[in-house]
C-alpha positions in Angstrom: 3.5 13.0 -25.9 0.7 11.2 -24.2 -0.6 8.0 -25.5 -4.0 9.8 -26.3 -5.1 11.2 -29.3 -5.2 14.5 -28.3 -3.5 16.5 -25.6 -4.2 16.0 -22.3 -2.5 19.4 -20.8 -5.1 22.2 -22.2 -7.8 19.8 -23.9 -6.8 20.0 -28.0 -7.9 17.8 -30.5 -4.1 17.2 -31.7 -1.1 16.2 -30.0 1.5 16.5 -32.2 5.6 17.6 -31.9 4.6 21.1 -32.8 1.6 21.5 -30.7 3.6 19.7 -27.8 6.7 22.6 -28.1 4.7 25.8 -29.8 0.9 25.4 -30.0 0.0 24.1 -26.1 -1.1 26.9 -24.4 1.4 26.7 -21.6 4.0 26.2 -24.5 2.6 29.2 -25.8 3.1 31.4 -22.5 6.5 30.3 -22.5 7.5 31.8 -25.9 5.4 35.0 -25.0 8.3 35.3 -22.7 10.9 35.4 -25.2 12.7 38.2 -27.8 9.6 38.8 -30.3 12.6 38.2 -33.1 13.2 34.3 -32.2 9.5 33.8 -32.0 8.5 35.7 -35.3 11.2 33.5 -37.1 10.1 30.5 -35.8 6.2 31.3 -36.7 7.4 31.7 -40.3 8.6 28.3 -40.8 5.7 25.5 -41.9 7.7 22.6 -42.1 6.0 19.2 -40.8 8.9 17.2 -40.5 10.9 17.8 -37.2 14.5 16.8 -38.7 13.7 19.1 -41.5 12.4 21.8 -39.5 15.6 21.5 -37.3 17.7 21.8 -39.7 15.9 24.7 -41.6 16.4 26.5 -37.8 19.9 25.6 -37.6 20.6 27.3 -41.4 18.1 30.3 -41.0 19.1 31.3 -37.0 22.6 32.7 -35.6 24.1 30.4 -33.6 23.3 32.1 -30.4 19.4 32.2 -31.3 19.7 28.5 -32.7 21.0 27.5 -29.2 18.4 29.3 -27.4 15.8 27.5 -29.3 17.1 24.0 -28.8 17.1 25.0 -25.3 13.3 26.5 -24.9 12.3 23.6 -26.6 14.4 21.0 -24.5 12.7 22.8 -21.6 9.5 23.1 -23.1 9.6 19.1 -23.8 10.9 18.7 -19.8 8.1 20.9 -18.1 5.5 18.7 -20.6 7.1 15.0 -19.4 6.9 16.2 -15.6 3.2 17.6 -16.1 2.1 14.0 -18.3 4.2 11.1 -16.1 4.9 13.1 -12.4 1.9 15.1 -12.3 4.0 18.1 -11.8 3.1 21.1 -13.1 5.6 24.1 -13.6 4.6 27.6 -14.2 5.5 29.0 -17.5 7.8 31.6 -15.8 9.3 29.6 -14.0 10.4 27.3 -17.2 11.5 30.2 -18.8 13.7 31.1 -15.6 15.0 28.1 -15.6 15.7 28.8 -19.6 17.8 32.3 -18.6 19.7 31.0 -15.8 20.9 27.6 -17.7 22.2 30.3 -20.6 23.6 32.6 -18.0 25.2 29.2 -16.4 26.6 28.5 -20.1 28.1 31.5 -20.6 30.1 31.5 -17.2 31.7 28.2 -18.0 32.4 29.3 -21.7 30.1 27.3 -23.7 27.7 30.1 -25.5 28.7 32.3 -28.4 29.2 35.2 -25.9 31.5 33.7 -23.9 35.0 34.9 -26.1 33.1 38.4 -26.2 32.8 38.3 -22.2 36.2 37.2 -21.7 38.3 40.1 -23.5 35.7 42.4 -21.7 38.1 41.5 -18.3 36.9 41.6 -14.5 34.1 44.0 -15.9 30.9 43.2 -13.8 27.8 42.8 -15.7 25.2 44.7 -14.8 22.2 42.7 -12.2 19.0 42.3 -13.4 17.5 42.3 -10.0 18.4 44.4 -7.4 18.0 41.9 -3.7 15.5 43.1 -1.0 16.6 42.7 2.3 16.7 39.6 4.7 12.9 38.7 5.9 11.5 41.2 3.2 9.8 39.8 -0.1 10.4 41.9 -2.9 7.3 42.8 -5.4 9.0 44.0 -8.7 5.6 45.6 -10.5 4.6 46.8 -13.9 2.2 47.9 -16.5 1.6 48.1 -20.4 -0.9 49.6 -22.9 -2.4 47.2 -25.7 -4.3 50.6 -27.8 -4.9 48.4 -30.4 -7.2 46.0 -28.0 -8.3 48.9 -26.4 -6.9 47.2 -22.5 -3.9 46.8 -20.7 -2.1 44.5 -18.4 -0.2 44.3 -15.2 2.5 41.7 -14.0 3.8 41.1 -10.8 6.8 39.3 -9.7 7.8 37.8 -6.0 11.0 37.0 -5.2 12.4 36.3 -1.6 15.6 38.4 -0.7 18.2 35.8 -2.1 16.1 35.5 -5.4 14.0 32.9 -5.3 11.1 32.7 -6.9 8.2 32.3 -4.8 4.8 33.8 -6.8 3.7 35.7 -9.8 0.5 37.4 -10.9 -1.3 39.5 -13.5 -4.5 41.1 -14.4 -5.9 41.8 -18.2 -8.2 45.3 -17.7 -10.3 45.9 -20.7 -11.1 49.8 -21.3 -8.1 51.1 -19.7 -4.9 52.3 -21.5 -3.8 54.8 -19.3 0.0 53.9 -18.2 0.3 56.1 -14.9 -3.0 54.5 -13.6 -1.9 50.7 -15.0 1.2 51.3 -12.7 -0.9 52.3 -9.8 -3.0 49.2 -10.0 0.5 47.1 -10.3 1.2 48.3 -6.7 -1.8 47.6 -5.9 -2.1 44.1 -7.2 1.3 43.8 -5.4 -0.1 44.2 -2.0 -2.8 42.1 -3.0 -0.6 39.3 -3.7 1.3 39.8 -0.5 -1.7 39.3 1.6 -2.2 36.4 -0.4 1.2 35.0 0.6 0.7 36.2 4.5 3.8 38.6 3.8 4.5 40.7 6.5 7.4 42.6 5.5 7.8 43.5 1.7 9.1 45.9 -0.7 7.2 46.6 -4.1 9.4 48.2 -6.9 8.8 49.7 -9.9 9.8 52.1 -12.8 7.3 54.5 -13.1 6.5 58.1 -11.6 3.8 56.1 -9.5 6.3 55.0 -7.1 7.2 58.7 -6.1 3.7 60.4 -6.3 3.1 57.3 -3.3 6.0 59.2 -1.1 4.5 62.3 -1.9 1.3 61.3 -1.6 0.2 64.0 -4.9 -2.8 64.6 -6.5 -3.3 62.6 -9.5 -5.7 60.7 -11.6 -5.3 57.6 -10.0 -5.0 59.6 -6.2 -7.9 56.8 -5.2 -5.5 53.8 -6.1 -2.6 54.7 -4.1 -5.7 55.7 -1.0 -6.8 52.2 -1.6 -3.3 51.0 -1.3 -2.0 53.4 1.8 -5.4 51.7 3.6 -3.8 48.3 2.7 -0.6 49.2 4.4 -1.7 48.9 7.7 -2.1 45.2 7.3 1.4 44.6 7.2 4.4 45.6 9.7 6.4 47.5 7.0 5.9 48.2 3.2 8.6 49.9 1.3 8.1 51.7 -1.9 11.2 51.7 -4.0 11.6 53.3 -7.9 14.4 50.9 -10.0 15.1 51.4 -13.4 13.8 49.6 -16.3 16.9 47.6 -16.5 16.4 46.1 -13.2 12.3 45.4 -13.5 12.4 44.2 -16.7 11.3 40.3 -15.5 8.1 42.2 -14.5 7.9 44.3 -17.6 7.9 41.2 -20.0 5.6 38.8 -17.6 2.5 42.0 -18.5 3.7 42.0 -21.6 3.1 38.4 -22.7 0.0 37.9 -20.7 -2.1 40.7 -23.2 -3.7 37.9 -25.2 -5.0 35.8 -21.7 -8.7 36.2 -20.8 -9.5 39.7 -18.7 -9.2 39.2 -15.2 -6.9 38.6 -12.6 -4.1 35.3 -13.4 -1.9 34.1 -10.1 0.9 31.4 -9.8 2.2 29.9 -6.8 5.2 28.3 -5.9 3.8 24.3 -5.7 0.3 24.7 -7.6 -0.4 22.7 -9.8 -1.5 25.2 -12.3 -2.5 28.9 -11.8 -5.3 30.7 -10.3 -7.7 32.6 -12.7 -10.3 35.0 -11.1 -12.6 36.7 -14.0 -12.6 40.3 -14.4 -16.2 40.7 -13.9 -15.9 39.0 -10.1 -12.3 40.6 -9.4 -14.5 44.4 -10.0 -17.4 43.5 -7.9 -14.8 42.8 -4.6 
């Protein structure tokens, strides 16, 4: 923690070991990222003292879930040093990628609680999360969800260069619209949005939805003057590609919309090397 007495990272009155790992809003956007189970448990728990707390986690959680939290947290507590003392600032995704691939990393050389279960499954490949697009292409995996009871919905985007790297993310909070197939539409369309922002020439945007096909076909629909918006859009680039994957393999995008619902309407971007992320009001982003 900073030597101030309140937190220098999004302005609260209170710096404190909780607010540092849960309570921060860029702790916060972390753990929107994760199983709604490990996050539920956690918010039950109103212990003060950290050894306590610890503990409580370590008799209440399976070990699996008990290691995940130690290492969220130790990431968490990372991201937070670099931001304070380096003046480096990390995305939330990207802390939380860093959080799946140290697990995945674990489990390879046999230290996590799934390691005995992976090794009597043989030379059985697991299944890829993310499917690689191909050399000088970035790949745009897109997609959409419905808050009814907030009455708005969300879109995330993720970029990725063709050997996985992480390059850029964004998302946009619509209030008055929960209708999936048109959420979707506007994905794509934030997608080629953010490509222009990155000077992309060449990319492929992916999702899971019927959207992707009615683009080949080019059908009638309600959202027929989102995908004529994007088709205009096309012609700013050498080559889009419009590829359906299944949820299995777009699920990174799925979760980012997912845990950005409670953000402030409008459209939310992170780059690869900003400091922190771009947030353009909805009220501006509808009047362009």
């Amino acid at each position: 923690m900073s030597d101030q007495c309140g937190c220098t990272i999004c302005g609260a009155n209170i710096d404190s070991w909780r607010h540092a790992l849960f309570d921060c809003t860029r702790s916060r956007c972390v753990w929107a990222l994760v199983d709604e189970e490990l996050t539920e448990h956690i918010a039950t728990s109103v212990i003060d003292n950290p050894k306590l707390w610890l503990f409580s986690m370590q008799e209440t959680l399976s070990k699996k879930d008990f290691q995940k939290l130690l290492i969220i947290c130790w990431a968490i507590w990372g991201a937070r040093r670099k931001a304070l003392h380096e003046d480096l600032f990390q995305s939330p995704l990207s802390t939380f990628t860093f959080v799946s691939k140290f697990m995945d990393d674990m489990e390879l050389a046999g230290f996590s609680e799934d390691s005995k279960t992976t090794k009597t499954i043989g030379n059985k490949q697991p299944t890829p999360k993310w499917i690689p697009s191909p050399e000088g292409f970035l790949k745009f995996n897109v997609d959409g969800v419905v808050v009814r009871s907030e009455n708005k919905g969300a879109i995330g985007v993720i970029c990725r260069d063709s050997s996985g790297n992480y390059v850029a993310a964004s998302a946009m909070v619509i209030n008055g619209l929960v209708d999936p197939p048109s959420l979707e539409a506007l994905a794509c369309s934030e997608a080629t949005l953010l490509a222009l922002d990155l000077g992309a020439k060449k990319c492929v945007i992916a999702s899971d939805c019927e959207v992707i096909m009615n683009m080949q076909k080019q059908s009638l629909c309600a959202y027929s003057t989102i995908l004529k918006e994007i088709n205009a859009r096309r012609t700013l680039f050498h080559e889009v590609v419009f590829k359906h994957e299944g949820r299995v393999y777009n699920n990174e995008a799925h979760v980012l919309a997912k845990s950005v619902c409670t953000m402030a309407p409008g459209r939310h971007i992170w780059l690869l090397g900003r400091p922190n992320f771009i947030y353009v009001p909805q009220n501006i982003m509808l009047s362009e």
